[in-house]
N, C-alpha and C positions, 0 to 999 in steps of 0.2 A: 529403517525409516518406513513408516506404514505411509497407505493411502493419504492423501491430504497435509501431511505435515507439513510438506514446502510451502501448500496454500495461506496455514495457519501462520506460518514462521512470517511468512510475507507481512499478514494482515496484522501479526503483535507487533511488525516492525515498525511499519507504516504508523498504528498505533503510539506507540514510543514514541516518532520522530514528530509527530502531531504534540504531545503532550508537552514533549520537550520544550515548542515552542510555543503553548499557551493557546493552539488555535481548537477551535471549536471545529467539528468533525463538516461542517455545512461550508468555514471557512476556508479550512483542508480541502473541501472538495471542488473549489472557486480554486483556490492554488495552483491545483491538479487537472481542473479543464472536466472534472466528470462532475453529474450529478449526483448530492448529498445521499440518495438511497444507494446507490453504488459505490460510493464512501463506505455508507454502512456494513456493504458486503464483502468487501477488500478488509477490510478490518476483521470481520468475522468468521475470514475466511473461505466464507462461503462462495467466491468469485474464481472462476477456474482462467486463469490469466493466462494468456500467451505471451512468448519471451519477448514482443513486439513489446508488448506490454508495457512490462517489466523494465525494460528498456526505457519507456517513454517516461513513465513514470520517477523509473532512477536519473534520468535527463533533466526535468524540471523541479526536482531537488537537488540538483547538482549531486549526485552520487553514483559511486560503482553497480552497478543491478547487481552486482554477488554481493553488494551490504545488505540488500533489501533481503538476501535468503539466506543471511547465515543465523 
């Protein structure tokens, strides 16, 4: 596994689970309690998350935080 991949895996996930349900990435990020440009960067990967994080996140989607990284 290179540098970043966990970040990416995250942010295709995140991605996916948005799509799935039709929400607009601004809508996702009202869901999620962050603002829509930090939206954009959890998606893109480019957000280096801590497992607090990841946690809180897999919390108010109701999900395991190891779904959000596999």
């Amino acid at each position: 596994m290179a540098e970043g991949d966990l970040q990416r895996a995250v942010g295709r996930n995140l991605r996916a689970y948005r799509e799935e349900r039709g929400l607009s990435q601004e809508k996702f990020a009202d869901v999620l309690g962050v603002h829509r440009t930090y939206m954009g960067g959890l998606e893109r990967g480019e957000r280096n998350l801590t497992l607090r994080s990841v946690e809180r996140i897999a919390e108010r989607l109701h999900l395991e935080p190891l779904a959000l990284m596999r």
